[in-house]
C-alpha positions in Angstrom: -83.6 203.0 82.3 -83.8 199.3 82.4 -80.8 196.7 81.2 -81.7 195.1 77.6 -82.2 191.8 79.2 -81.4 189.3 76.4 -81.2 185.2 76.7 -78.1 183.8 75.6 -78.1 180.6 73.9 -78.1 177.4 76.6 -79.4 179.6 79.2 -82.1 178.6 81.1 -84.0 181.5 82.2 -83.1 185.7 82.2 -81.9 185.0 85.8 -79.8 183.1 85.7 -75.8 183.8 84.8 -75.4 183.6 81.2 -71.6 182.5 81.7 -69.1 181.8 84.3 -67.1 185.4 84.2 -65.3 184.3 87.3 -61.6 185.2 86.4 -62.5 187.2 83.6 -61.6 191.0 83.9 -64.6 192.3 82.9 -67.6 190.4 81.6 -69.4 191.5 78.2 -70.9 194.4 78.6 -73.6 196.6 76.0 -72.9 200.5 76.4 -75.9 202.4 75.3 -76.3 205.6 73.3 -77.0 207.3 76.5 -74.0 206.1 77.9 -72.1 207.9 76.0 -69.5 210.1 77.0 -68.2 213.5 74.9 -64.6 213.0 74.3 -61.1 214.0 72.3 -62.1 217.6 71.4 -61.5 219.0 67.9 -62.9 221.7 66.6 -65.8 220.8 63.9 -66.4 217.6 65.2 -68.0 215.8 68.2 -66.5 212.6 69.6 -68.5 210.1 72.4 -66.7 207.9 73.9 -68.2 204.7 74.2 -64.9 202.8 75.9 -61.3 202.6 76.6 -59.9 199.6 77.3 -56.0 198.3 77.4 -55.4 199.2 73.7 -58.3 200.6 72.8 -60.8 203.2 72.0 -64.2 202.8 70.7 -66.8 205.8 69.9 -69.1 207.6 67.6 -68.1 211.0 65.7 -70.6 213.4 64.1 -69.5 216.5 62.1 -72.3 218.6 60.7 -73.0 219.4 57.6 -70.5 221.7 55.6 -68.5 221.7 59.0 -64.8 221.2 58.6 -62.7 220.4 61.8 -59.4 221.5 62.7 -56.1 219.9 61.9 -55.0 217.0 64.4 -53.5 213.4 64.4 -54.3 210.5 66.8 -50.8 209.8 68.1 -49.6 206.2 68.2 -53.3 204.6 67.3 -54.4 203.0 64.6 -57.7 204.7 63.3 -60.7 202.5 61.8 -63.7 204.3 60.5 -66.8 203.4 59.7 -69.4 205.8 57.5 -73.0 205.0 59.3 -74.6 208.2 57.4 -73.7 211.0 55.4 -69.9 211.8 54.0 -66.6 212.5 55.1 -63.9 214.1 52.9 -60.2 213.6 54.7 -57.3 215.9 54.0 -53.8 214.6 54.7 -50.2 214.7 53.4 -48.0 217.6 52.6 -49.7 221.4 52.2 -53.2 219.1 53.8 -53.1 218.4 49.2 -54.0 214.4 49.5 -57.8 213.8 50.1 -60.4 210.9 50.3 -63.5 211.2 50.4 -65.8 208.1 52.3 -69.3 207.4 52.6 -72.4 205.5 54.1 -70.6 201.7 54.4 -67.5 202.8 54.1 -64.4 202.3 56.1 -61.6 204.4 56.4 -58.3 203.5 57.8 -56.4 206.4 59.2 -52.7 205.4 59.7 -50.7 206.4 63.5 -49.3 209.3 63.1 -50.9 210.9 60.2 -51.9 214.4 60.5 -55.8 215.9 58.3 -59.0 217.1 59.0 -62.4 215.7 58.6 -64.6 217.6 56.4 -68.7 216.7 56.2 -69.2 217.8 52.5 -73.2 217.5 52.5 -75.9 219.4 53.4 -76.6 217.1 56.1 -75.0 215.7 58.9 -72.5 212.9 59.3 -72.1 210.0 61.7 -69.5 207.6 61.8 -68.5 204.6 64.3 -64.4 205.0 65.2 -62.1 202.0 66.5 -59.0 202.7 67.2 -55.7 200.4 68.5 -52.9 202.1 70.1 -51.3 203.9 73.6 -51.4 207.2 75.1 -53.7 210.1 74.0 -55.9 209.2 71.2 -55.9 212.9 69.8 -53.4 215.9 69.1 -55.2 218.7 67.8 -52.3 220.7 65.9 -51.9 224.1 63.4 -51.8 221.9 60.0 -49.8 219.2 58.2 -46.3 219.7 57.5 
């Protein structure tokens, strides 16, 4: 497959640099769909990575429908979601008794530490874009909440 080749504005012509990167760690960069990598295991769900970077974590979750994953936290990160389609139904807190339930343009913050699950309570599947900010591994699957 072909680089998206797109003109930036003040650029002269596709071939030529759009930018000086030279000191720059890494230059922009698009990650496609394909690109994609399958990540963070937890039963019921499927993570894809799309990056890691010094801080961070960017990727796409799907949970099908009426699937319910297993109990986990994400260690010292910060969690952002983002509800592209279906729902998600979040169970956290003591006995797993608080929930949430988000959907299509929703965003979901998911504080360090926290152990839930992630329910998909439709009939059809859900997808949702994840950002999260933090160190070490991004997530510890464990046997429930306290």
């Amino acid at each position: 497959m072909r680089p998206r080749r797109v003109r930036i504005t003040g650029q002269k012509s596709l071939d030529e640099p759009p930018c000086d990167t030279r000191g720059m760690a890494e230059p922009i960069r698009v990650i496609t769909n394909d690109a994609l990598t399958d990540a963070d295991p937890t039963p019921g769900m499927h993570r894809r990575r799309a990056f890691d970077a010094p801080g961070l974590w960017s990727g796409l979750v799907h949970t099908d429908a009426g699937s319910t994953s297993g109990w986990h936290h994400h260690g010292d990160h910060e969690t952002s979601l983002y509800i592209v389609s279906g729902a998600m139904r979040l169970e956290f807190g003591p006995g797993g008794r608080s929930v949430v339930d988000a959907g299509p343009g929703d965003f979901v913050h998911v504080p360090a530490g926290v152990v839930h699950r992630e329910s998909n309570p439709t009939d059809g599947p859900a997808t949702a874009i994840i950002a999260r900010a933090g160190t070490g591994v991004p997530t510890v699957n464990v046997d429930g909440p306290n």
